[in-house]
C-alpha positions in Angstrom: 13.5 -16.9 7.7 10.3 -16.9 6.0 6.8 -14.9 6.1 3.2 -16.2 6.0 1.3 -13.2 5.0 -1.8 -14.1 5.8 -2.0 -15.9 8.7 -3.9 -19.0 7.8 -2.6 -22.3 8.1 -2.2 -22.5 4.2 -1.1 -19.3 2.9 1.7 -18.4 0.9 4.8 -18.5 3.2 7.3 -15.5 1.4 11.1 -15.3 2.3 12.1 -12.3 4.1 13.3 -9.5 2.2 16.7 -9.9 3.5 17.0 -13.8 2.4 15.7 -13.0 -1.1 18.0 -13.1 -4.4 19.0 -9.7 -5.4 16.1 -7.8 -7.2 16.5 -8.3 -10.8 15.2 -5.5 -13.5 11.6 -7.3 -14.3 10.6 -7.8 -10.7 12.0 -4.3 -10.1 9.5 -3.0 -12.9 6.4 -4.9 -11.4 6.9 -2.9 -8.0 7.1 0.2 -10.0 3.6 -0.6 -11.5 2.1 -1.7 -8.6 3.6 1.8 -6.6 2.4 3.6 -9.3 -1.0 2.1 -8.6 -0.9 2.6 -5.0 0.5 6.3 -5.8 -2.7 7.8 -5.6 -4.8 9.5 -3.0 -8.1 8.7 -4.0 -6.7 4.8 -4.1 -5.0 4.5 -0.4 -8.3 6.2 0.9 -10.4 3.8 -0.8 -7.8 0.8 0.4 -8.4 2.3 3.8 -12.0 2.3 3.7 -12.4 -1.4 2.8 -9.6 -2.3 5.3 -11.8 -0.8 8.0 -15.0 -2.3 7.0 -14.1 -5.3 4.7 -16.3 -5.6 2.2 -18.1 -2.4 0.5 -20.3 -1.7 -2.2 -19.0 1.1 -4.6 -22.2 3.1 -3.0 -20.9 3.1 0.7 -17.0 3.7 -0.4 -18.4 6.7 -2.4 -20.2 7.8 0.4 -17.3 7.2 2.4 -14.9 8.9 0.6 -17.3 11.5 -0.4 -17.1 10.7 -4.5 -19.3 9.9 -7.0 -20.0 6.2 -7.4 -18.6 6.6 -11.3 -15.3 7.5 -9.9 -15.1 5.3 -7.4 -15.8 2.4 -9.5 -12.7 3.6 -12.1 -10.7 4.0 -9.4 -11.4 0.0 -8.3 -10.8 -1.3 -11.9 -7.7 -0.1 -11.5 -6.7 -1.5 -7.9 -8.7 -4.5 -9.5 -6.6 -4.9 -12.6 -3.8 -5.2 -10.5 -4.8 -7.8 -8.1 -5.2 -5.3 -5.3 -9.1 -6.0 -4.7 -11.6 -8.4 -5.8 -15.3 -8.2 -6.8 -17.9 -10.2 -5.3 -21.8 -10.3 -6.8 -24.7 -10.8 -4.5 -28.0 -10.1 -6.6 -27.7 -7.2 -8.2 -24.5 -5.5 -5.8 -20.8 -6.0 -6.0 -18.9 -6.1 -2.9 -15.1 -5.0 -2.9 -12.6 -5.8 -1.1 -8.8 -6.1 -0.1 -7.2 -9.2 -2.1 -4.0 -9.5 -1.0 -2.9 -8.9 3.0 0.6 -7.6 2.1 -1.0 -4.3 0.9 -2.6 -4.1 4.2 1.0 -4.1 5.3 2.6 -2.3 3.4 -0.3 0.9 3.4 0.2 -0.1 7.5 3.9 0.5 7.1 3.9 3.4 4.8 1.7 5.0 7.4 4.4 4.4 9.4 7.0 6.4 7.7 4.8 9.6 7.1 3.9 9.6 10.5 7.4 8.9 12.7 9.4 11.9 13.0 12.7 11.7 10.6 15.6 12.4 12.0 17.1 15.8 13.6 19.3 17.8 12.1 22.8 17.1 13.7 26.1 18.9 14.0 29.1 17.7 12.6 32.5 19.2 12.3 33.4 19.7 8.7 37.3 18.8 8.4 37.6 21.5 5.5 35.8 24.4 6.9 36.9 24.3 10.5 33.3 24.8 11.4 30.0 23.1 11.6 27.3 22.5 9.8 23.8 21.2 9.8 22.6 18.1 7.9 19.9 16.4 7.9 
C-alpha cells in the first residue's frame, strides 16, 4: 500500500509506514531533528495559524499569536530551514506558509493523541501477591 500526501494528481506517492524497510539510524536521526523542531509551542501555534489561513505575513501571525514580529520571524527561519514553510515575496511582504502536507498530518494526528482519552486503569490479578493491582 502506498500514500499520496498531497492529494494532487502528481504528488509524491510514500509507502505506508508498515511496508517501509526497517528504520535505519540516519533516517531515525532526521525525525529526531525535525521533532525537535516541531517540539516547540511557539512553532505548532504558528503551524496552526497558517494552516487555518494559508498564507500569512509575519505581521498577521504575530498578531495572531500575540508576539512580536522579531520572534515570529526567528521562529519561521527555523520551521524554514527545515523545509517545514516557505517564503513567498509580493512587493515589499513575505508570505508564509505550510510546505509540506504531511506536517498538516501529522500536527492533525498529534492533536489526536493529546486529545483522546488514554486508557483506564484496569485490574489485574497479580499471580505473586494474591491480590490486585492497578496499572495503567
Amino acid at each position: 500500500m502506498s500514500i499520496n500526501t498531497t492529494g494532487a494528481a502528481d504528488a509524491v506517492v510514500r509507502p505506508a509506514l508498515p511496508d517501509r524497510s526497517q528504520m535505519g539510524a540516519a533516517d531515525a536521526s532526521r525525525l529526531e531533528q525535525l521533532f525537535k523542531v516541531l517540539a516547540n509551542d511557539t512553532r505548532l501555534r504558528l503551524l496552526h495559524a497558517l494552516v487555518r489561513a494559508g498564507d500569512l505575513t509575519v505581521t498577521h501571525l504575530a498578531d495572531t499569536v500575540n508576539m512580536r514580529p522579531s520572534a515570529v520571524s526567528n521562529q519561521l527561519q527555523r520551521l524554514s530551514d527545515k523545509g517545514v514553510v516557505a517564503a513567498r515575496r509580493d512587493g515589499n511582504r513575505i508570505w508564509y506558509r505550510v510546505s509540506d502536507p504531511c506536517v498538516v498530518g501529522l500536527i492533525d494526528l498529534a492533536w489526536c493523541l493529546v486529545e483522546t482519552p488514554g486508557p483506564t486503569p484496569v485490574e489485574i490479578r497479580g499471580p505473586d501477591t494474591g491480590g490486585t493491582r492497578a496499572t495503567g
